[in-house]
Structures are given as structure tokens and as C-alpha cells.
C-alpha positions in Angstrom: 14.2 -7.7 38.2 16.0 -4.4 37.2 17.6 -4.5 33.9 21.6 -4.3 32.6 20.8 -0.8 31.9 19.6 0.4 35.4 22.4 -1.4 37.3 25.1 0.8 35.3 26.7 3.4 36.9 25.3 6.8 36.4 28.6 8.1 34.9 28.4 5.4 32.2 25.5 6.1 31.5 26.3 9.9 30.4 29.1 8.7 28.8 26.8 6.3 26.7 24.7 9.3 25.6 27.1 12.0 25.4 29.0 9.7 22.7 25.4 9.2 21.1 24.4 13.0 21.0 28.0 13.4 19.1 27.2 10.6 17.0 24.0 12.1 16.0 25.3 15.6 15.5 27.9 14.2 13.1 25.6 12.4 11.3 23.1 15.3 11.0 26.1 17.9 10.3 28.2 15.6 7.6 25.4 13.5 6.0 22.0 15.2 6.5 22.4 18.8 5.8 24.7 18.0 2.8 22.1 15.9 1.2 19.1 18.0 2.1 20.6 21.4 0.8 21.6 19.3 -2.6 17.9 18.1 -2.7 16.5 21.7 -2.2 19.0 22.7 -5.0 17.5 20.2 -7.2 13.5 20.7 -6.3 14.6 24.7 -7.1 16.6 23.7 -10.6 13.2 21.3 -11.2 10.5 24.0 -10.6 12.5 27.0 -12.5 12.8 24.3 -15.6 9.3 23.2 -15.0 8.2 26.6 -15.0 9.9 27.5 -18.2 8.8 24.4 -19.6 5.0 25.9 -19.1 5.6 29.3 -20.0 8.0 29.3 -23.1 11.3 29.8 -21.8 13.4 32.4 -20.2 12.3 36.0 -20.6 13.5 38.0 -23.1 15.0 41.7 -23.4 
């Protein structure tokens, strides 16, 4: 018994996964990267204050 997917036509079905791959894209362009670079930001901000914390401060001229 062949299934809904495998009786569509083969055009539909790059259709189907063309508006997918955009979908992904977008969501990896306009959510992902935003939120990974402003995570990398904060691990950075964390380990320099961490860092300080440990070794007394900034350095000093």
C-alpha cells in the first residue's frame, strides 16, 4: 500500500521541501545565530568577570 506521500507528484514534492529548506534557513538566520552570538557574548562577559573575580581585578598601569 504506497503512502499519501509517494502518490504526490514529484513537483509537489520539491515544492514541499524547497518551502522547508527556506523555512529552516530563516529560522537558523533570524532566530539561531542571533541568540547563539548573544550567548557567546555572555559565556565571554562571564569568564573575563570570572577571571577577574579570581585574580584581583583588572590590571593596573
Amino acid at each position: 500500500m504506497p503512502s499519501e506521500s509517494d502518490t504526490r507528484p514529484l513537483d509537489e514534492k520539491n515544492e514541499i521541501r524547497k518551502s522547508e529548506e527556506l523555512r529552516s534557513f530563516l529560522f537558523l538566520t533570524v532566530v539561531m545565530v542571533p541568540v547563539l552570538t548573544v550567548m557567546f557574548i555572555a559565556a565571554y562577559g562571564f569568564a573575563v568577570w570570572f577571571y577577574q573575580m579570581l585574580v584581583g581585578g583588572p590590571p593596573h598601569h
